[in-house]
Biopython code that builds the backbone (N, CA, C, O; Angstrom):
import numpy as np
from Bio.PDB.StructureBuilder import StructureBuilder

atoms = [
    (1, "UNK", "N", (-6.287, 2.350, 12.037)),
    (1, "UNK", "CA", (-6.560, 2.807, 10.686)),
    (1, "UNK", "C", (-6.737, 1.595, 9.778)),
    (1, "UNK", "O", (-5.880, 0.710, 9.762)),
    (2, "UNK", "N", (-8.046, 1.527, 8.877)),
    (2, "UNK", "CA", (-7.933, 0.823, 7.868)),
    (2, "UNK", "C", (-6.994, 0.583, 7.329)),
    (2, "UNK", "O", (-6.180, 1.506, 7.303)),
    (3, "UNK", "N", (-6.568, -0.806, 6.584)),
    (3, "UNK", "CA", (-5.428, -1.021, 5.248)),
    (3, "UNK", "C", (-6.030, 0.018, 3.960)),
    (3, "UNK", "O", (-5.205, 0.642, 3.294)),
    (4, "UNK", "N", (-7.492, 0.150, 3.672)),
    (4, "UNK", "CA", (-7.500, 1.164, 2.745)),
    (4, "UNK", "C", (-7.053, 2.465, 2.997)),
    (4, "UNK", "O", (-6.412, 3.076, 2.142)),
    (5, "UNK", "N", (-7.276, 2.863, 3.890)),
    (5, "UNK", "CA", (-7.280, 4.668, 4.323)),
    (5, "UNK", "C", (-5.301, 4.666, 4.553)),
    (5, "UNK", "O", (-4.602, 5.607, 4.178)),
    (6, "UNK", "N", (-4.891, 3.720, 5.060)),
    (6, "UNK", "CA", (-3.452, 3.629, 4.939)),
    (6, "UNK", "C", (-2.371, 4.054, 3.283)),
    (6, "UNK", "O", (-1.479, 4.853, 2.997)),
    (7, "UNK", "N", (-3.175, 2.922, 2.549)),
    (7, "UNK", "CA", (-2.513, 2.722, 1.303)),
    (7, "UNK", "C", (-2.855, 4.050, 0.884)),
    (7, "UNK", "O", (-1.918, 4.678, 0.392)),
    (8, "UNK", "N", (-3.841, 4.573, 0.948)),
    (8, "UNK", "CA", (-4.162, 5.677, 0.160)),
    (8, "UNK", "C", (-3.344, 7.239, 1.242)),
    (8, "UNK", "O", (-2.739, 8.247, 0.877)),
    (9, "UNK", "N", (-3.687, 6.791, 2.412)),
    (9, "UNK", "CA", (-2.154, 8.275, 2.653)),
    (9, "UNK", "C", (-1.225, 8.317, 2.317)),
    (9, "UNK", "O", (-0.735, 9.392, 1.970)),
    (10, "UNK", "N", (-0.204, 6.569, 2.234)),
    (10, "UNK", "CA", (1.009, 6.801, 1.902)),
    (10, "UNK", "C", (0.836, 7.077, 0.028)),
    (10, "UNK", "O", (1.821, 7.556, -0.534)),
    (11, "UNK", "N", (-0.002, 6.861, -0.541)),
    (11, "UNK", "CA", (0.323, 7.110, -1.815)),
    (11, "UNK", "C", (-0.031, 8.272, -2.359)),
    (11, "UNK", "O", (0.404, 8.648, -3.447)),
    (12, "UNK", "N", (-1.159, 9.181, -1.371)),
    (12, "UNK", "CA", (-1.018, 10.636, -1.805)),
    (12, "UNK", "C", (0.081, 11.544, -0.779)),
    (12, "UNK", "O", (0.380, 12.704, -1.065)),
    (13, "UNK", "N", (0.673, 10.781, 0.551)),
    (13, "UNK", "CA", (2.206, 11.256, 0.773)),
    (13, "UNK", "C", (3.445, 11.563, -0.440)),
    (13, "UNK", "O", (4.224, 12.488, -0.668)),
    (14, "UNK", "N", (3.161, 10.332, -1.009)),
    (14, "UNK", "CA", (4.815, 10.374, -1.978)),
    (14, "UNK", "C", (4.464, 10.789, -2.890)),
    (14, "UNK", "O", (5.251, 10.533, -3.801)),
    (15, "UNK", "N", (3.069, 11.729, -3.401)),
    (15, "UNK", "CA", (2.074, 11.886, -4.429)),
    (15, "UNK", "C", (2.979, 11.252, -5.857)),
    (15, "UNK", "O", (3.759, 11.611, -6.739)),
    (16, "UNK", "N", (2.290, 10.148, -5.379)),
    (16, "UNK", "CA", (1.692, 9.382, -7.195)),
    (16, "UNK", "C", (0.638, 8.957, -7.550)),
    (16, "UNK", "O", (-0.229, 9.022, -6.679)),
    (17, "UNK", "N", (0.334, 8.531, -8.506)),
    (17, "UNK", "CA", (-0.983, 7.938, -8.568)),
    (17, "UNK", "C", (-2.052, 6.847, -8.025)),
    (17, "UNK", "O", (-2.167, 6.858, -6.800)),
    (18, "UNK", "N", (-2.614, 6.190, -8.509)),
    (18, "UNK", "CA", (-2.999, 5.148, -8.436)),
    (18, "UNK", "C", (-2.276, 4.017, -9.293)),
    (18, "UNK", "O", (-1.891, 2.898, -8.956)),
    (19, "UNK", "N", (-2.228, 4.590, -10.347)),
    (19, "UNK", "CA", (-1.932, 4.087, -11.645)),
    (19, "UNK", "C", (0.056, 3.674, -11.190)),
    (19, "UNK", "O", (0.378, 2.502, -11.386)),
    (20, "UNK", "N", (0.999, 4.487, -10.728)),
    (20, "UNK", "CA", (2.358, 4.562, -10.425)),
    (20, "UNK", "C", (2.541, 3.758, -9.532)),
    (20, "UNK", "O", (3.591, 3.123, -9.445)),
    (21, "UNK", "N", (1.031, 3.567, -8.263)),
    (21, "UNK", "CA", (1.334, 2.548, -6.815)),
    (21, "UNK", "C", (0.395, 1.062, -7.694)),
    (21, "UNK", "O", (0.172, 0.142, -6.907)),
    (22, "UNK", "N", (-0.060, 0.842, -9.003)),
    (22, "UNK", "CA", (-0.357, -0.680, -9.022)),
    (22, "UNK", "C", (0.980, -0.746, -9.854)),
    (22, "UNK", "O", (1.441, -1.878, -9.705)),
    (23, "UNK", "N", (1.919, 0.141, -10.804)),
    (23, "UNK", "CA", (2.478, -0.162, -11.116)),
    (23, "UNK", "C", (4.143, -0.830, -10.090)),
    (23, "UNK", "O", (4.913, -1.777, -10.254)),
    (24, "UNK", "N", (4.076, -0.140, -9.471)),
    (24, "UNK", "CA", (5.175, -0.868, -8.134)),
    (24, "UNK", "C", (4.606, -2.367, -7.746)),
    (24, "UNK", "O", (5.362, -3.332, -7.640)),
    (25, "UNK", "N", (3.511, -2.424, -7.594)),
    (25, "UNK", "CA", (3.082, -3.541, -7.010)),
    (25, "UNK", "C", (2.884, -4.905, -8.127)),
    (25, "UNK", "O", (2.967, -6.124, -7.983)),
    (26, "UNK", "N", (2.567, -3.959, -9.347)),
    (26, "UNK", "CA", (2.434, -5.582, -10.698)),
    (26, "UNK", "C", (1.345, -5.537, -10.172)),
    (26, "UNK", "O", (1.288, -6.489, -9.394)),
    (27, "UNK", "N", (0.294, -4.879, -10.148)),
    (27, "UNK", "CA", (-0.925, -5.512, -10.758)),
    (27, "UNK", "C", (-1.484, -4.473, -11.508)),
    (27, "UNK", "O", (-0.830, -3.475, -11.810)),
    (28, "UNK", "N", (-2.607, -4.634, -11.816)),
    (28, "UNK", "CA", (-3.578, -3.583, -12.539)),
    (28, "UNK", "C", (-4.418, -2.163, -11.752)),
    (28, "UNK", "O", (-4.840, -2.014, -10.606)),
    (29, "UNK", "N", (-4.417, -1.467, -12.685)),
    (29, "UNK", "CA", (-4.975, 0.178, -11.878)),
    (29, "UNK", "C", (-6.166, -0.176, -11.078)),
    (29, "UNK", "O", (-6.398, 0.419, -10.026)),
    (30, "UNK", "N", (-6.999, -1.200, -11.564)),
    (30, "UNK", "CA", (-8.371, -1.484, -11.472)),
    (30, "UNK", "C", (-8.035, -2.053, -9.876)),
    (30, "UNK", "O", (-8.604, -1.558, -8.903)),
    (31, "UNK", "N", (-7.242, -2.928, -9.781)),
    (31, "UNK", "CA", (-6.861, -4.049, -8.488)),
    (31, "UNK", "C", (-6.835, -3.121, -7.630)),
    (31, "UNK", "O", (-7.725, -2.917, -6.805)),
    (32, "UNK", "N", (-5.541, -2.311, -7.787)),
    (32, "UNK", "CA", (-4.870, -0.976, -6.859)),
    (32, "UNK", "C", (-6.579, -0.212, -6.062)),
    (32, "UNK", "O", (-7.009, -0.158, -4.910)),
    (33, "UNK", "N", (-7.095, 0.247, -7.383)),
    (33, "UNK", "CA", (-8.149, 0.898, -6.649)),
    (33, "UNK", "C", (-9.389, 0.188, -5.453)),
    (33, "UNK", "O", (-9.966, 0.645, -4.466)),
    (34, "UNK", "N", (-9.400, -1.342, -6.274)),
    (34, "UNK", "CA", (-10.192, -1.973, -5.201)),
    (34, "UNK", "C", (-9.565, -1.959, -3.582)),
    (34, "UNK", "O", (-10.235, -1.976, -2.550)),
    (35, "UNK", "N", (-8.090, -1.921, -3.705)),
    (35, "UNK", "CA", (-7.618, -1.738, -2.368)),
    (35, "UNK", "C", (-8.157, -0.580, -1.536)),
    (35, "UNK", "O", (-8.760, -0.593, -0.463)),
    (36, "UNK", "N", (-7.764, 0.454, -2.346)),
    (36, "UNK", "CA", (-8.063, 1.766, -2.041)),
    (36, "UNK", "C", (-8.959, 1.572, -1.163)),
    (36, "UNK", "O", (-8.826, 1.675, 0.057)),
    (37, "UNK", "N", (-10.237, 1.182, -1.974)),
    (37, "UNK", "CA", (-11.965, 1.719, -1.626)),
    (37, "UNK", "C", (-11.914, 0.088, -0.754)),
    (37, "UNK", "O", (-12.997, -0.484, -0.626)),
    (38, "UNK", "N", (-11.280, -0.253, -0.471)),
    (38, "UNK", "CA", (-11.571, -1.499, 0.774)),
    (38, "UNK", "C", (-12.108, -2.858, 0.258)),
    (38, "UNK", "O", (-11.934, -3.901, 0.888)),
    (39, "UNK", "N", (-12.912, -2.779, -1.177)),
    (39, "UNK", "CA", (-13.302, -3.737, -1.636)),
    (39, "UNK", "C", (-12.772, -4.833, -1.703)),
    (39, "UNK", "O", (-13.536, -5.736, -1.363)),
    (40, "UNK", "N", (-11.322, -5.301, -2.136)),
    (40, "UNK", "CA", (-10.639, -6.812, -1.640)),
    (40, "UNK", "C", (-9.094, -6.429, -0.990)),
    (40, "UNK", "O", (-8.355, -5.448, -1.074)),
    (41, "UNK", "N", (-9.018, -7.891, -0.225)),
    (41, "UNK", "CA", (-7.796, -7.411, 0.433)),
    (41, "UNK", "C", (-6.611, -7.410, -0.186)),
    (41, "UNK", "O", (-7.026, -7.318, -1.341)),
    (42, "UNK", "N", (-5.420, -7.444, -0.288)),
    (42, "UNK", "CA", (-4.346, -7.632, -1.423)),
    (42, "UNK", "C", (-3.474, -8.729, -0.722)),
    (42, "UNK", "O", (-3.186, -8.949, 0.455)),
    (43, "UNK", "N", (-3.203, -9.264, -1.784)),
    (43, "UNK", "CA", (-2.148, -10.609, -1.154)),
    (43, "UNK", "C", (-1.487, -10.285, 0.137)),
    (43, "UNK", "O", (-1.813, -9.429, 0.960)),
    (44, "UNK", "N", (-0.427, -11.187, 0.163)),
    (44, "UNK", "CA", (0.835, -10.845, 0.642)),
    (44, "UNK", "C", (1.972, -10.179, -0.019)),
    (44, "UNK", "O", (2.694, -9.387, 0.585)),
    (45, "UNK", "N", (2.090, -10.411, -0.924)),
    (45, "UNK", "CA", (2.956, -10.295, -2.173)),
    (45, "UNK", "C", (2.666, -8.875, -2.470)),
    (45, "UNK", "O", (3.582, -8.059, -2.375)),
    (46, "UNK", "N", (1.852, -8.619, -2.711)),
    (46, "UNK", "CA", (1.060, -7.228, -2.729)),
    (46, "UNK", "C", (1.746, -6.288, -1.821)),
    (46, "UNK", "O", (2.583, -5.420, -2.071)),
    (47, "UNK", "N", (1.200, -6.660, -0.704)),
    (47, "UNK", "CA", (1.442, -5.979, 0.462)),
    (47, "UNK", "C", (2.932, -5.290, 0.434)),
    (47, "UNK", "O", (3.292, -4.114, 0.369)),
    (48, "UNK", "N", (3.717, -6.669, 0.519)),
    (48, "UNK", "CA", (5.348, -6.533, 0.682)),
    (48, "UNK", "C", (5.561, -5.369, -0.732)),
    (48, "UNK", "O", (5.663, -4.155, -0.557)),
    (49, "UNK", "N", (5.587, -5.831, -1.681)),
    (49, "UNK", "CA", (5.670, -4.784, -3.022)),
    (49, "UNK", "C", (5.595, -3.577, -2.506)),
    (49, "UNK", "O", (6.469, -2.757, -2.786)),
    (50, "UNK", "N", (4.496, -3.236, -1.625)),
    (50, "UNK", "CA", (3.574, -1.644, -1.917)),
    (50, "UNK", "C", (4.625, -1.381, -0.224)),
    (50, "UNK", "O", (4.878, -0.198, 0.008)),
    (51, "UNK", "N", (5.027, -2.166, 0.565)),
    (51, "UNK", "CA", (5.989, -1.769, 1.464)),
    (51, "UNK", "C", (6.788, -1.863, 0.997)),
    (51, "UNK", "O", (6.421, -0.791, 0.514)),
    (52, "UNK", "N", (7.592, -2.050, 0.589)),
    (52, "UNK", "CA", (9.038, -1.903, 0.137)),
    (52, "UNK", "C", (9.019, -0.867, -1.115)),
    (52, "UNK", "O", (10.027, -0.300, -1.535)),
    (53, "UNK", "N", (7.842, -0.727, -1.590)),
    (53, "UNK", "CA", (7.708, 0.637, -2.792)),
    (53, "UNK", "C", (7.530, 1.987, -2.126)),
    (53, "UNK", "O", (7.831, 2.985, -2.781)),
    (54, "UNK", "N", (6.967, 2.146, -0.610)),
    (54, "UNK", "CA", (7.077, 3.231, 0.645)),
    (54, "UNK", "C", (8.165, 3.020, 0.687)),
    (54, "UNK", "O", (8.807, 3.721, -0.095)),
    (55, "UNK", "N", (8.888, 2.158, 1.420)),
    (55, "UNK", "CA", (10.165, 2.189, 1.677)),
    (55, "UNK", "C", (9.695, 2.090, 3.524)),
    (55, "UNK", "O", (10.344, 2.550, 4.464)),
    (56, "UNK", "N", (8.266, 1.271, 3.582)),
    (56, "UNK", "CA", (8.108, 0.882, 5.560)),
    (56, "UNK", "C", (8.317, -0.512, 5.612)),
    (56, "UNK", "O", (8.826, -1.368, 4.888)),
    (57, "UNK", "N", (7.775, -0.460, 6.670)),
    (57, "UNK", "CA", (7.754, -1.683, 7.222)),
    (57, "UNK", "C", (6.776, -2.436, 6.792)),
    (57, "UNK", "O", (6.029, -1.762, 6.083)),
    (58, "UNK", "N", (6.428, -3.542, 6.894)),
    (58, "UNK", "CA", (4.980, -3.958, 6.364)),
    (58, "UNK", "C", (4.128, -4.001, 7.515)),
    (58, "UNK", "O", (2.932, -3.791, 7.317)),
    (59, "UNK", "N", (4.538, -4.244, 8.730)),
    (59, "UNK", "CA", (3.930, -3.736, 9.990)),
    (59, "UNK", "C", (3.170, -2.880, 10.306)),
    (59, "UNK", "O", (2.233, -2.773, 11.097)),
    (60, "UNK", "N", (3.980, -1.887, 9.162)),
    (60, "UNK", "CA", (3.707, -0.077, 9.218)),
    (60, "UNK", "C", (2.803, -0.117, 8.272)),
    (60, "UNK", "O", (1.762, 0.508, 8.477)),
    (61, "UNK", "N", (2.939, -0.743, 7.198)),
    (61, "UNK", "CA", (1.539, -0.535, 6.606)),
    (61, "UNK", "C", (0.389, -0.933, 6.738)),
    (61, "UNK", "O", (-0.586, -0.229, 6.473)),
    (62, "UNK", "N", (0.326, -1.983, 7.118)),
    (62, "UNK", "CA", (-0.892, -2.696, 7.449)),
    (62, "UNK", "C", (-1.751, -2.357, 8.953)),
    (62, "UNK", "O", (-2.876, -2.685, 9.329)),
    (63, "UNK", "N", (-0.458, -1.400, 9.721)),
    (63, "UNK", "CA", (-1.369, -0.512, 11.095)),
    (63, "UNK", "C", (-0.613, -1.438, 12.429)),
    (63, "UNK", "O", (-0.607, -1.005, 13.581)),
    (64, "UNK", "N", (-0.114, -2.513, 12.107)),
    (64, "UNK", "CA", (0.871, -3.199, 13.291)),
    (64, "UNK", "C", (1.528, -3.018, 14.227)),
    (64, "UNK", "O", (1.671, -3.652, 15.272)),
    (65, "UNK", "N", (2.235, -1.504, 13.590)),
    (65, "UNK", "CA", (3.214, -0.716, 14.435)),
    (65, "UNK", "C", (3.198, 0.892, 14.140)),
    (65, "UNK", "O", (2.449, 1.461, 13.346)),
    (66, "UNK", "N", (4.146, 1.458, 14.921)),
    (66, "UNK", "CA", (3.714, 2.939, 15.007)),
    (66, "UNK", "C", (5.256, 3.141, 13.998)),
    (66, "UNK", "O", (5.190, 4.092, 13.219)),
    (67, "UNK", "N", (6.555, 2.353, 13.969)),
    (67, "UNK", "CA", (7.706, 2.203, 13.800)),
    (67, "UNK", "C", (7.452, 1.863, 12.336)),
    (67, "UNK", "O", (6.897, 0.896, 11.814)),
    (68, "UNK", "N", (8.106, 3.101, 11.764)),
    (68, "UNK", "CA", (8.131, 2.766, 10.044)),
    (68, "UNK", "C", (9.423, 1.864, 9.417)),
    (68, "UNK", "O", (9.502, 1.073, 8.477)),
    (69, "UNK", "N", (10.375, 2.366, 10.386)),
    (69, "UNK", "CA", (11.415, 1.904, 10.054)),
    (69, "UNK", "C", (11.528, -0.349, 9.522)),
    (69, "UNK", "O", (11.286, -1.276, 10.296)),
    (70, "UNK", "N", (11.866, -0.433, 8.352)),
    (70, "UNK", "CA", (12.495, -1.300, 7.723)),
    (70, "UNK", "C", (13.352, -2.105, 8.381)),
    (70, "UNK", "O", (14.454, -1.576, 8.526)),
    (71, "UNK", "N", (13.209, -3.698, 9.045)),
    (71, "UNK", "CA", (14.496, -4.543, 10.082)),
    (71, "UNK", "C", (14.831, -5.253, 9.145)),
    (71, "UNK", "O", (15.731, -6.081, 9.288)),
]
sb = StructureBuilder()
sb.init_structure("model")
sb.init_model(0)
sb.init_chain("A")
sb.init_seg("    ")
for serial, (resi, resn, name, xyz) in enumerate(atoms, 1):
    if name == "N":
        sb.init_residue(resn, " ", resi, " ")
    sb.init_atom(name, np.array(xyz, "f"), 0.0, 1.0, " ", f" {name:<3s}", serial, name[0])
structure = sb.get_structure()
């Protein structure tokens, strides 16, 4: 699975917005959505934020592992 098609299940999973998942992460709605639609990749920093704002792994988000669970 894409990192876009990812970010965007877990954030209509925990249904919030777009706007609620750039706000976890510190950046802007505009940024968030470029993730979404695949257009740029997001840091690291990013990444970790928007995993630890799921509450996975970052493994798990990025498609690494099947194991959501947090070590």
């Amino acid at each position: 699975m894409k990192l876009s098609d990812a970010l965007k299940r877990f954030r209509k999973y925990a249904k919030i917005t777009q706007k609620q998942a750039a706000l976890a992460a510190n950046i802007s709605e505009r940024n968030y959505q470029d993730y979404e639609y695949g257009k740029v990749v997001p840091s690291a920093a990013v990444l970790i934020a928007l995993a630890d704002y799921f509450d996975v792994s970052l493994d798990y988000l990025v498609g690494r592992s099947d194991d959501p669970t947090r070590h």
